[in-house]
C-alpha positions in Angstrom: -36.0 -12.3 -24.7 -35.4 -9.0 -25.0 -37.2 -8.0 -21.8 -35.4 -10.5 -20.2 -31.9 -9.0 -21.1 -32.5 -5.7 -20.0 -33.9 -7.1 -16.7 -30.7 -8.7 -16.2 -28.9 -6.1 -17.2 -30.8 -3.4 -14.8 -30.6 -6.2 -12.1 -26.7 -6.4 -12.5 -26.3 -2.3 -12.4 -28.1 -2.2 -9.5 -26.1 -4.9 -7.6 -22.8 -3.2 -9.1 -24.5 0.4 -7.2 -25.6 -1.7 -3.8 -22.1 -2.9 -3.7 -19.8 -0.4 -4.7 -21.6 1.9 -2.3 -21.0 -0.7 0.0 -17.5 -0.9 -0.1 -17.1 2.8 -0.1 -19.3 3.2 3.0 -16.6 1.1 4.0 -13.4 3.3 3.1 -15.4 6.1 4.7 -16.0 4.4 8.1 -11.9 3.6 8.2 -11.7 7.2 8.0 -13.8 7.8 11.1 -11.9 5.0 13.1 -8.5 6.4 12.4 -10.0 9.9 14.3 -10.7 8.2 17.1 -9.0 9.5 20.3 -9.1 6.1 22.5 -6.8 3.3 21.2 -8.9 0.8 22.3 -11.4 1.7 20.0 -9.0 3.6 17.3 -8.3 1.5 14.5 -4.5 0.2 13.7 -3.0 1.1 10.6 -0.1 -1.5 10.1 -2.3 -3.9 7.8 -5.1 -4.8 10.5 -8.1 -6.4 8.9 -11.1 -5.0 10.1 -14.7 -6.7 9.4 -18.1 -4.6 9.7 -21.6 -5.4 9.5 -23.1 -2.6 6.7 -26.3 -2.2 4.3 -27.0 -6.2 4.7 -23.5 -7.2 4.0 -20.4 -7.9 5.1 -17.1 -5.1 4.4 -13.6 -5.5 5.5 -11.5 -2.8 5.9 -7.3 -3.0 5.9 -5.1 0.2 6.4 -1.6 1.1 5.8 0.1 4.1 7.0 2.4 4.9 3.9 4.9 5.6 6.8 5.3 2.3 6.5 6.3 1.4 3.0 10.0 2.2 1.3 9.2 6.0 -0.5 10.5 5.6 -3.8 11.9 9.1 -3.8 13.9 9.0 -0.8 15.7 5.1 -0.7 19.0 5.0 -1.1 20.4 2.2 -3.5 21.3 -0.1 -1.4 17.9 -0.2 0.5 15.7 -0.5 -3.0 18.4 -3.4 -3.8 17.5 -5.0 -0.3 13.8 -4.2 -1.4 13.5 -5.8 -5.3 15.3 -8.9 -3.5 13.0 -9.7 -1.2 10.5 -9.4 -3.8 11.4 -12.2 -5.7 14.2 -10.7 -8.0 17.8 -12.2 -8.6 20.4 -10.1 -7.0 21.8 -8.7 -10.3 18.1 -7.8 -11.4 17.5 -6.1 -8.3 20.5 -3.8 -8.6 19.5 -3.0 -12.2 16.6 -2.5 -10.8 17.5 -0.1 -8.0 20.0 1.9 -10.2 17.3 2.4 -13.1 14.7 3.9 -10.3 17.8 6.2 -8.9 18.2 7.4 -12.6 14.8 7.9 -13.0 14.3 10.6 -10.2 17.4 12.2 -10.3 17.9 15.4 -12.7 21.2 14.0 -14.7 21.6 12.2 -17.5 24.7 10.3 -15.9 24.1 6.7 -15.8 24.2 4.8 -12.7 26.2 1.7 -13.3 23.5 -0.5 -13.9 20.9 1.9 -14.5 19.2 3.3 -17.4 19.0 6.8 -19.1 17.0 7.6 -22.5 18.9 6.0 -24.7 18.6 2.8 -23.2 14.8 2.9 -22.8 15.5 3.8 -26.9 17.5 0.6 -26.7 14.4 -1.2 -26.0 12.0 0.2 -27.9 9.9 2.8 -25.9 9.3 6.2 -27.1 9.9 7.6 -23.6 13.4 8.3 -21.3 13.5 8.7 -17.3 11.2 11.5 -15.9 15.0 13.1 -14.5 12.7 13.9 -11.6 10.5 12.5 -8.4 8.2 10.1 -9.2 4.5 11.3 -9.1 2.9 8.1 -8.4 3.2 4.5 -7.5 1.9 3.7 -11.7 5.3 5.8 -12.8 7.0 3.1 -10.9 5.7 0.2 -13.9 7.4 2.6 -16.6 10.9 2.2 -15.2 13.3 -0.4 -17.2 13.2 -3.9 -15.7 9.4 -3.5 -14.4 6.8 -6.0 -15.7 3.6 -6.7 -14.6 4.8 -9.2 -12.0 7.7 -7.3 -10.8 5.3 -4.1 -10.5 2.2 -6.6 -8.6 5.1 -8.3 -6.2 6.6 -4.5 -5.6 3.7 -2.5 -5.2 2.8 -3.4 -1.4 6.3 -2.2 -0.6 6.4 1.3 -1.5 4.8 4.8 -1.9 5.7 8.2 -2.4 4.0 9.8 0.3 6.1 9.0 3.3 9.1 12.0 2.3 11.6 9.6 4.2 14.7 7.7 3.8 13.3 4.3 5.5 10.5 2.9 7.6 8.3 2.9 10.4 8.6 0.0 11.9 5.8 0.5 14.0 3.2 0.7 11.2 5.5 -0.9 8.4 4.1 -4.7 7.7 6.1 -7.9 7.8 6.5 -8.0 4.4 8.2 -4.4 4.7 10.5 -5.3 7.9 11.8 -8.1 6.1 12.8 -6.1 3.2 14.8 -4.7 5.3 18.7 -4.8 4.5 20.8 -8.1 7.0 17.4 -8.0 8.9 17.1 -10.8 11.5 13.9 -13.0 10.8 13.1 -14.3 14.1 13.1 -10.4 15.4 10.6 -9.3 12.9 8.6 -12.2 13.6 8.9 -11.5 17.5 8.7 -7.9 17.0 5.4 -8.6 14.7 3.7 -10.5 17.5 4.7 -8.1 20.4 3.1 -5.3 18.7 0.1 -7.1 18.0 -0.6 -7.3 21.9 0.5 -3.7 23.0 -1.7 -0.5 21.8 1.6 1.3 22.6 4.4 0.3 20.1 7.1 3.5 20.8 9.2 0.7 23.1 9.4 -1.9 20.8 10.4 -0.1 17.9 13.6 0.8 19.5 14.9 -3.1 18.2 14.9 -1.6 14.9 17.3 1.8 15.9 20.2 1.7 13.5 19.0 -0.5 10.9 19.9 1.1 7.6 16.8 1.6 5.7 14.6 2.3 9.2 13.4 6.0 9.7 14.8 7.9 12.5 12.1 10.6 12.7 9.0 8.8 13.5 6.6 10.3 11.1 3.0 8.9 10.6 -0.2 9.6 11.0 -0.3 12.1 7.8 -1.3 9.4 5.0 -2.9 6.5 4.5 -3.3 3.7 1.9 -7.0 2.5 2.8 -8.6 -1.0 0.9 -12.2 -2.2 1.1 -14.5 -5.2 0.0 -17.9 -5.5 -0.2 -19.7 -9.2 0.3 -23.3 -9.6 0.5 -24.5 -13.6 -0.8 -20.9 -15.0 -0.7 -19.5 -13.5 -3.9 -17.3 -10.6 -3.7 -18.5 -7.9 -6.0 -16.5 -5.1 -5.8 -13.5 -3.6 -4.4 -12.0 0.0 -3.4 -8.7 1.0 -2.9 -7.6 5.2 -2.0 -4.9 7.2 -0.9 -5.9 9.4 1.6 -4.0 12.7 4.3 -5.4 14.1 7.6 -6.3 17.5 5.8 -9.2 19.3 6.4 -11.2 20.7 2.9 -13.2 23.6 3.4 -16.2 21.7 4.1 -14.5 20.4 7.2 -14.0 17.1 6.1 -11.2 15.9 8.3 -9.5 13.9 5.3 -8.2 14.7 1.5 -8.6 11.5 -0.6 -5.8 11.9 -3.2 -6.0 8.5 -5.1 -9.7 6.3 -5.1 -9.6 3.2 -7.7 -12.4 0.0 -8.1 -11.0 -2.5 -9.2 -11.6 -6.2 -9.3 -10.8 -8.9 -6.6 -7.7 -11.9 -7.1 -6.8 -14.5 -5.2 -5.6 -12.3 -2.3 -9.0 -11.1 -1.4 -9.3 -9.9 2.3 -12.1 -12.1 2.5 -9.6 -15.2 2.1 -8.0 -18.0 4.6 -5.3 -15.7 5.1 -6.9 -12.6 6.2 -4.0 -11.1 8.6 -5.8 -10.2 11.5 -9.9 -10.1 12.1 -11.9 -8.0 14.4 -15.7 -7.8 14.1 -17.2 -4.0 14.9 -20.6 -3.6 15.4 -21.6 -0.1 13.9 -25.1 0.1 15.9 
């Protein structure tokens, strides 16, 4: 018996290995297709879902430019409010939302009228005010007043602190992003979401969006990336990686800086699921 459980516990670490390699082969072979110079090949970083054959198994591969989520240190109040909203919150919720986060990275202790300040995280019970200063990661986010677990899980997709801008890209944002977007016009995301889905060039289309408040006006991307990968080899997912990574050579000559790498385990929104967005097959040989 005892022979038995170490087998199966030496048999389950070396499945763990096979597939967490697996899945970061994966997050290293996004790398390589964001680099490439032809956009027919070049792979798209709006929340494509790419699928590749590797080591036996099956990896998908989705990619966000963080251009395209709402930078927690740069959205106005109004924009944030538009934001919480359209992730599920009530509209007073969202504004106490949205002024707690503007107290939370400004350097006052001046209240916002809705917000909260140390003594109101005191209120609560937590040994811990605002940081009074820019948040310096998505996690901080889950520490502000009025975050939960669900509020962080339905949030989290939306935003970053990478971007350094006021509002989106609409060209790499996702449709869960443009419709966050403040009096935004369903039927022209939808349209807009299918148009850019057929064109490899997206700098004509994007001009629909010029003037929406919470849209970015300078056109930054390409600098970071929010990169997720799964690893399937006998029809159970094993193991998942998700990273933060810039175009920024190290002194190796590695072309990219990963910043933020995380396993974790699969939900119900698994890439492998009905409701992949978009799938393309690559063939690696």
């Amino acid at each position: 018996m005892t022979m038995r459980r170490e087998t199966g516990l030496i048999r389950n670490t070396k499945q763990q290995a096979i597939y967490g390699a697996l899945a970061d082969g994966g997050l290293y072979f996004g790398m390589m297709m964001l680099l490439q110079s032809d956009l027919d090949i070049k792979w798209k970083a709006d929340g494509t879902v790419y699928e590749i054959p590797l080591g036996g198994g099956k990896v998908r591969v989705q990619i966000f430019d963080e251009a395209g989520k709402f930078d927690l240190n740069h959205t106005d109040g109004p924009v944030l409010r538009s934001v919480f909203s359209s992730a599920g919150l009530n509209d007073e919720d969202a504004e106490s939302l949205a002024d707690a986060v503007l107290d939370w990275r400004d350097d006052d202790d001046l209240t916002h009228l809705k917000g909260a300040e140390e003594d109101d995280y005191q209120d609560v019970g937590r040994d811990y005010g605002p940081r009074n200063g820019p948040f310096q990661s998505i996690e901080e986010f889950g520490l502000v007043q009025g975050v939960n677990y669900d509020v962080y899980r339905a949030i989290k997709p939306l935003i970053t602190i990478y971007s350094g801008e006021p509002g989106i890209e609409p060209a790499v944002a996702s449709k869960e992003a443009l419709l966050a977007l403040p009096d935004i016009n369903i039927s022209t995301v939808e349209e807009f979401i299918l148009s850019r889905s057929e064109n490899l060039d997206d700098s004509d289309l994007t001009n629909e969006f010029q003037g929406i408040q919470g849209v970015s006006a300078g056109g930054k991307t390409d600098n970071f990336y929010s990169i997720r990968t799964e690893a399937r080899m006998t029809g159970d997912i094993v193991t998942a990686v998700s990273a933060i990574v810039t175009k920024k050579s190290t002194p190796s000559g590695v072309p990219f800086t990963v910043l933020q790498w995380s396993r974790f385990a699969v939900g119900q929104n698994s890439l492998f699921s009905q409701n992949a967005t978009k799938l393309h097959v690559e063939k690696t040989n």
